[in-house]
ZADO-1210 file (C-alpha; in nm, 4 decimals, padded with zeros to 6 digits):
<atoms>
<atom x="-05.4940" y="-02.1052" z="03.0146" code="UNK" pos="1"/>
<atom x="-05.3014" y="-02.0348" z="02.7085" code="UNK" pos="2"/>
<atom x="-05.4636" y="-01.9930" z="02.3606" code="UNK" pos="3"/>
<atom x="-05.7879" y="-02.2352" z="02.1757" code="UNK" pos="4"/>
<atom x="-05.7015" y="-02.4046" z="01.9067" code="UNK" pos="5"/>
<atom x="-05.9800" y="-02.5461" z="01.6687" code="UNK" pos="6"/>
<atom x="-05.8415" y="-02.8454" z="01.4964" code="UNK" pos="7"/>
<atom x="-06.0288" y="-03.0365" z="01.2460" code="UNK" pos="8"/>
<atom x="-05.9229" y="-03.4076" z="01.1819" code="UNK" pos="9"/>
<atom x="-05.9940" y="-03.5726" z="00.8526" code="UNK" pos="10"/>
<atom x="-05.9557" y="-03.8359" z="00.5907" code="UNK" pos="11"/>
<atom x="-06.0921" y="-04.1434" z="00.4772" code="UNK" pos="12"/>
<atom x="-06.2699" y="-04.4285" z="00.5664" code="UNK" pos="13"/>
<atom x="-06.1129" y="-04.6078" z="00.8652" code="UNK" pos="14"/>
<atom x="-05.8213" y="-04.3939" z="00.9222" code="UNK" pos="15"/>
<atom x="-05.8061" y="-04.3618" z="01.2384" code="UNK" pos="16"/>
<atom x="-06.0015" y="-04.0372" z="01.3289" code="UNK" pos="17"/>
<atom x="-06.2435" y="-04.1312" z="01.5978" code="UNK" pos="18"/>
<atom x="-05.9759" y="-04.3725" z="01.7863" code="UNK" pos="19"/>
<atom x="-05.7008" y="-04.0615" z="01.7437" code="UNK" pos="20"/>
<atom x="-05.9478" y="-03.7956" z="01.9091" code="UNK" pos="21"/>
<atom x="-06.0664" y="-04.0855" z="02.1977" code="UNK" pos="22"/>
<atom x="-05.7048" y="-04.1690" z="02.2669" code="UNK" pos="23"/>
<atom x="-05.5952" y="-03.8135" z="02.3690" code="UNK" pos="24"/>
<atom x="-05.9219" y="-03.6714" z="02.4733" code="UNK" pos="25"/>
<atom x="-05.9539" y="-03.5192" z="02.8449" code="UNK" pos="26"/>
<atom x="-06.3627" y="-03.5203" z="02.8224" code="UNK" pos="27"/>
<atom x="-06.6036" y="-03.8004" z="02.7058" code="UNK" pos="28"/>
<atom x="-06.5720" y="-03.7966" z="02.3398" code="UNK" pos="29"/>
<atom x="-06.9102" y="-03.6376" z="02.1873" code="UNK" pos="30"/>
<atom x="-06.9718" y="-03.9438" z="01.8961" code="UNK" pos="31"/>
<atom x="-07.1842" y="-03.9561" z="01.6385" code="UNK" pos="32"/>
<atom x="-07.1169" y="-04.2900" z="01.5374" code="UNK" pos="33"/>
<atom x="-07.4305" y="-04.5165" z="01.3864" code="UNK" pos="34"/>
<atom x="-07.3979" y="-04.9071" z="01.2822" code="UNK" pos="35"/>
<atom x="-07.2674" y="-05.0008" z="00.9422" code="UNK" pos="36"/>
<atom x="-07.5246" y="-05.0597" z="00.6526" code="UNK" pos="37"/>
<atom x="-07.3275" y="-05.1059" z="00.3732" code="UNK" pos="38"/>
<atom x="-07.0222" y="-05.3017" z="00.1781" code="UNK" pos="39"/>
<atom x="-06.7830" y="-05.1614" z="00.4760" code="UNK" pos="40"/>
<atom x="-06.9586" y="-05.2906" z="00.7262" code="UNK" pos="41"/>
<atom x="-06.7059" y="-05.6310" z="00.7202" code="UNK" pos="42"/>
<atom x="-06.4218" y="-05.3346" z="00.8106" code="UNK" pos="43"/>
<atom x="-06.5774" y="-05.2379" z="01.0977" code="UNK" pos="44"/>
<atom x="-06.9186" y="-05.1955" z="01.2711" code="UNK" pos="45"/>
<atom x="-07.0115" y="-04.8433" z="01.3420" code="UNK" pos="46"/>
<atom x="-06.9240" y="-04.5103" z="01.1342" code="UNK" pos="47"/>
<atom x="-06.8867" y="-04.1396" z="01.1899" code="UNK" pos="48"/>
<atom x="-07.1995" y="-03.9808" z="01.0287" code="UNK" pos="49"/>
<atom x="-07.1378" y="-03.6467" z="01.1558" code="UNK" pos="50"/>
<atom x="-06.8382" y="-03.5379" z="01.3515" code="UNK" pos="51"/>
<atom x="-06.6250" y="-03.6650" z="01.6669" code="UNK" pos="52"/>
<atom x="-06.5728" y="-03.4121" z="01.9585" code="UNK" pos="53"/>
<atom x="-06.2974" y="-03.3923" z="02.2242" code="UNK" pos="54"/>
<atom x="-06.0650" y="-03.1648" z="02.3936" code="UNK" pos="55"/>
<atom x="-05.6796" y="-03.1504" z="02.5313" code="UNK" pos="56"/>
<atom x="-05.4490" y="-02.9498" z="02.6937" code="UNK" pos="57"/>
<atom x="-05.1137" y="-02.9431" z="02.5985" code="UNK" pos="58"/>
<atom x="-04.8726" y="-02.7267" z="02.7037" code="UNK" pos="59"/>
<atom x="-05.0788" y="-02.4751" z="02.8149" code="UNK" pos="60"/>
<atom x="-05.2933" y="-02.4840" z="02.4941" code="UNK" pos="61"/>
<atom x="-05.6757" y="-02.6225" z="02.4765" code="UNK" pos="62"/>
<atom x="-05.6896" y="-02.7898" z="02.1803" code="UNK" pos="63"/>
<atom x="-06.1059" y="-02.8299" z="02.0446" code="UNK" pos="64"/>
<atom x="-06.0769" y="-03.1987" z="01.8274" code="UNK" pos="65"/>
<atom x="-06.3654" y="-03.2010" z="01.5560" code="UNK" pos="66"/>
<atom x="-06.3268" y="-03.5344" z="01.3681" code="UNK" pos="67"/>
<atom x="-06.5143" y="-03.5626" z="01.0241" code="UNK" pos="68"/>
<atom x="-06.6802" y="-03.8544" z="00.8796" code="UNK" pos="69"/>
<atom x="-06.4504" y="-04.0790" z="00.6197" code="UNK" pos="70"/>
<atom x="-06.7066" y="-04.1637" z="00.4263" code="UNK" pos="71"/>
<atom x="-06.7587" y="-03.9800" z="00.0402" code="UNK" pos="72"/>
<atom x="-07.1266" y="-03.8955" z="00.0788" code="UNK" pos="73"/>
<atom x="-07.0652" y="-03.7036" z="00.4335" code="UNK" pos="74"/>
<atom x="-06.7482" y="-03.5102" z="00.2671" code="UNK" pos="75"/>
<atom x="-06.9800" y="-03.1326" z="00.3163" code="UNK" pos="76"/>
<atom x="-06.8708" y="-03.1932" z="00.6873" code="UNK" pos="77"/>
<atom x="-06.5289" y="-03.1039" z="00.6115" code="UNK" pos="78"/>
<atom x="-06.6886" y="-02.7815" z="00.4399" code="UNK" pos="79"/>
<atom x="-06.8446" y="-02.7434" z="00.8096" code="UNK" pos="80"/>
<atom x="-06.6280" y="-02.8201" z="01.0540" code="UNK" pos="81"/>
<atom x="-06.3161" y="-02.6173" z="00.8776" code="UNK" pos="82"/>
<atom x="-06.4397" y="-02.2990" z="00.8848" code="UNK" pos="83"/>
<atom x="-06.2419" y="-02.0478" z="01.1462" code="UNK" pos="84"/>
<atom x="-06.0063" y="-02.3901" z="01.1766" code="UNK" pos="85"/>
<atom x="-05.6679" y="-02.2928" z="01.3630" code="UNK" pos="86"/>
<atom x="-05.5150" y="-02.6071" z="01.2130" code="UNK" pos="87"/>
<atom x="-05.5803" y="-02.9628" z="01.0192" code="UNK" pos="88"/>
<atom x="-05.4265" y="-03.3422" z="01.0465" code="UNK" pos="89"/>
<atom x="-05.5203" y="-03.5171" z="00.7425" code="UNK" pos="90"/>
<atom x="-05.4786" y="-03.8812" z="00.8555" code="UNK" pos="91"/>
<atom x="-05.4127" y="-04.1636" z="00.6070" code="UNK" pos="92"/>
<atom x="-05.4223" y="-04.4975" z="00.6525" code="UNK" pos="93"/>
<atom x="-05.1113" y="-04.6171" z="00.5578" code="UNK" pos="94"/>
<atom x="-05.2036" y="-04.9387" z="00.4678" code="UNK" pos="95"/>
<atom x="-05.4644" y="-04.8924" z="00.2602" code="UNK" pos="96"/>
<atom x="-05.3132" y="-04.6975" z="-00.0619" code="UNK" pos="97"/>
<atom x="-05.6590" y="-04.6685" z="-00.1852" code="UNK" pos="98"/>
<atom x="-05.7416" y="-04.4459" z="00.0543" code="UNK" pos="99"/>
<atom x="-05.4522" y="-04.1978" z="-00.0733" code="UNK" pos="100"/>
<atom x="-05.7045" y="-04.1322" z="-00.3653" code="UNK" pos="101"/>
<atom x="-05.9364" y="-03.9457" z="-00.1171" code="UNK" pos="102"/>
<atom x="-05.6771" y="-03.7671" z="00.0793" code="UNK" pos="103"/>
<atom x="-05.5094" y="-03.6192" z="-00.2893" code="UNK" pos="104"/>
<atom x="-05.8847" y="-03.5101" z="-00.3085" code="UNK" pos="105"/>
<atom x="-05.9110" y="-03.3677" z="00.0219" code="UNK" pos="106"/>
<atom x="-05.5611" y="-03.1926" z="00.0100" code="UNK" pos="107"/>
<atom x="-05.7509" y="-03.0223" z="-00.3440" code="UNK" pos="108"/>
<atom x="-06.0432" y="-02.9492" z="-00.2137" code="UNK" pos="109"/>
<atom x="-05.7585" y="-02.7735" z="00.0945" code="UNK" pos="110"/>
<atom x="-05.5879" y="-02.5729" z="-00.1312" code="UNK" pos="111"/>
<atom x="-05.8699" y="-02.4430" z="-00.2987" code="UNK" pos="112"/>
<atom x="-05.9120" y="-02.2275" z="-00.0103" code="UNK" pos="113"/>
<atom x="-05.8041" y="-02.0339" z="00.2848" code="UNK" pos="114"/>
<atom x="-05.4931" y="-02.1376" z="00.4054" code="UNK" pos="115"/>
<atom x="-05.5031" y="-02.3708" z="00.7384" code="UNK" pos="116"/>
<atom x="-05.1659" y="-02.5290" z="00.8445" code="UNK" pos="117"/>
<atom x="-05.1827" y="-02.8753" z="00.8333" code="UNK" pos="118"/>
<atom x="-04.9875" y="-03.1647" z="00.8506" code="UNK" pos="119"/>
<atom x="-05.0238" y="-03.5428" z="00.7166" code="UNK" pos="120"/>
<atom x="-05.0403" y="-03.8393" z="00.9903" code="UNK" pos="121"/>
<atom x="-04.9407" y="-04.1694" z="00.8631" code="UNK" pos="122"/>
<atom x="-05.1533" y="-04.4195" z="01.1000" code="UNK" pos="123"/>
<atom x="-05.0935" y="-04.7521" z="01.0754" code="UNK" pos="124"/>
<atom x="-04.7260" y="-04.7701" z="01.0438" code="UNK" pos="125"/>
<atom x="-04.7197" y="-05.0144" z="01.2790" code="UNK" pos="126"/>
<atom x="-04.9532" y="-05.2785" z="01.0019" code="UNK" pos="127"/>
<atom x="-04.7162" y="-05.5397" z="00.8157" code="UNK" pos="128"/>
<atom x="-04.7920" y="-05.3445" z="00.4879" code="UNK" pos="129"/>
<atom x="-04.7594" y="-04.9730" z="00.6100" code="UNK" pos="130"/>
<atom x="-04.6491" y="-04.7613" z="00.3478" code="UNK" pos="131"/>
<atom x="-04.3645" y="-04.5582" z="00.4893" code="UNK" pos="132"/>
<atom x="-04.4377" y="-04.2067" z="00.5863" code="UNK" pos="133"/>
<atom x="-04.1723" y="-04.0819" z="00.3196" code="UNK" pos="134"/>
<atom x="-04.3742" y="-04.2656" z="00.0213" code="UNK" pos="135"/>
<atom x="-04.6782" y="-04.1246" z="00.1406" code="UNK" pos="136"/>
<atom x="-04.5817" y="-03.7842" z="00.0883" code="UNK" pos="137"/>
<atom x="-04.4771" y="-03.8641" z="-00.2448" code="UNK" pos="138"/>
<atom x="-04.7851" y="-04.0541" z="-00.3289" code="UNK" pos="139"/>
<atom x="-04.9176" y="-03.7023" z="-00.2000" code="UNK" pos="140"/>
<atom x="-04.7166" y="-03.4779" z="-00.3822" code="UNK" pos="141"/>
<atom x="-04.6030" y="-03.3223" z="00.0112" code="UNK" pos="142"/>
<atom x="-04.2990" y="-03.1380" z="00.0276" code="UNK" pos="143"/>
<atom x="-04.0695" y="-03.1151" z="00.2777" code="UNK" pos="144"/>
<atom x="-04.1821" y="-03.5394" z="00.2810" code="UNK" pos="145"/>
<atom x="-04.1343" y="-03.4262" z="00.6887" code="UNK" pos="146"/>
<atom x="-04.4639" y="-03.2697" z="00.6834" code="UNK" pos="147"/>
<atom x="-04.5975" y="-03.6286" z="00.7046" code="UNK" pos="148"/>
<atom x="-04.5650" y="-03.7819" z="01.0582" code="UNK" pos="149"/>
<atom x="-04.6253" y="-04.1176" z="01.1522" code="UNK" pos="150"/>
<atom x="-04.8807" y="-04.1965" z="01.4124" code="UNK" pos="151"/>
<atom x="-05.0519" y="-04.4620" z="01.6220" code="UNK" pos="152"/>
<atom x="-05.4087" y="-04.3341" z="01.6505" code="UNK" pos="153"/>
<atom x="-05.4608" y="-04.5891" z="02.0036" code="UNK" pos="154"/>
<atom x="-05.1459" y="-04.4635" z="02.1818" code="UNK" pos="155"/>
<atom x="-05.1366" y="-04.1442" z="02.3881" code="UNK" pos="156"/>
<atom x="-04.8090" y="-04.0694" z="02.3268" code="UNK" pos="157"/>
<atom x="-04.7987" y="-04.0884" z="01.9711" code="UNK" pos="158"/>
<atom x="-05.1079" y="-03.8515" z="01.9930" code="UNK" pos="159"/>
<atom x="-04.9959" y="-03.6554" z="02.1923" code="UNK" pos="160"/>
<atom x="-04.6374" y="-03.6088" z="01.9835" code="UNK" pos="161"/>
<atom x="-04.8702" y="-03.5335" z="01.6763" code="UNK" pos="162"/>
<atom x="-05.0452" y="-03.2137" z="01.7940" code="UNK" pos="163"/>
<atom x="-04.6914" y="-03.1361" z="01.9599" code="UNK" pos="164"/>
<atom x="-04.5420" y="-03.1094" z="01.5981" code="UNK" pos="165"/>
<atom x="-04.8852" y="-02.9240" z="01.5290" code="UNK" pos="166"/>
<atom x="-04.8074" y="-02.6745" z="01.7555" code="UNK" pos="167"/>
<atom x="-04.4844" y="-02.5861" z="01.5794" code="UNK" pos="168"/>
<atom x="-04.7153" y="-02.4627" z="01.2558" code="UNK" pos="169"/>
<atom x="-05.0106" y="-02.2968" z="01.4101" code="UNK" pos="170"/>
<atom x="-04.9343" y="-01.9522" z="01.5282" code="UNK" pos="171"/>
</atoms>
C-alpha cells in the first residue's frame, strides 16, 4: 500500500458531503446523521451533526474521508477534523449562490492557517440553475478559476476523478 492521505470534506448546508464520501467509499460509511428539527428540514430530512467517515484506494493511495457538518453552529468540526489534514475539497453547491457566503467564510477561516492544499468542487452542475464552475471561482476570488472542478457527488466516477485531480496537489 502506497501512502494515507487524511482528507477533510467541507462546506455548507446540503452540498453534497455525505452523498460524495458514500458514493466512493470502499467501507460502510461511519454517519452521524440525526433527523431535521429546524427551517431546513423541507430540504432534506436528516443532517450531519458530527462528521462522515469512509475510505478509498486509489491508485495505490488510501485515502481517510472525514466529512464535516454544513450547518453554522457545528462549524468547530472543521477546527477538528483539519488538524494533521493531508488535503481539503471545499464543496459548493452550485446552485445555491447563498451558500457561496459560507464557503468565502470557510476559505478565511483556511487561510488563516496552516497551509492544506485544497481544491473547490462545484456539485450540482448537473441542476438547471448550476452556476458554472468558472463563476464560482470568481464568486470565490480562486485563481487559476481551474482550481474549481465540477462534480457529481452520486456518481463514482466523478468522485473518483475529484480526488484524482487531488492527488496532483498533495505531495
Amino acid at each position: 500500500m502506497g501512502r494515507i492521505c487524511k482528507v477533510v470534506i467541507t462546506g455548507a448546508f446540503n452540498a453534497g458531503k455525505s452523498a460524495f464520501i458514500r458514493t466512493i467509499s470502499e467501507i460502510p460509511v461511519v454517519s452521524t446523521e440525526r433527523r431535521v428539527t429546524n427551517e431546513v428540514a423541507c430540504i432534506k430530512e436528516e443532517t450531519t451533526v458530527a462528521m462522515d467517515y469512509g475510505q478509498v484506494t486509489i491508485g495505490g493511495r488510501l485515502f481517510h474521508l472525514f466529512g464535516t457538518p454544513g450547518q453554522a453552529r457545528f462549524e468547530f468540526m472543521l477546527d477538528i477534523l483539519s488538524k494533521e489534514a493531508d488535503a481539503l475539497l471545499l464543496l459548493v453547491d452550485s446552485t445555491d449562490r447563498s451558500s457561496f457566503t459560507m464557503a468565502r467564510r470557510i476559505l478565511r477561516r483556511l487561510r488563516g492557517r496552516r497551509r492544506i492544499p485544497f481544491l473547490v468542487v462545484a456539485t450540482k452542475q448537473d441542476g438547471r440553475r448550476a452556476v458554472p464552475p468558472e463563476e464560482i471561482a470568481t464568486a470565490l476570488g480562486i485563481q487559476p478559476p481551474s482550481s474549481v472542478v465540477p462534480c457529481d457527488a452520486r456518481n463514482r466516477q466523478s468522485v473518483r476523478a475529484v480526488l484524482m485531480r487531488l492527488t496532483e496537489i498533495v505531495r
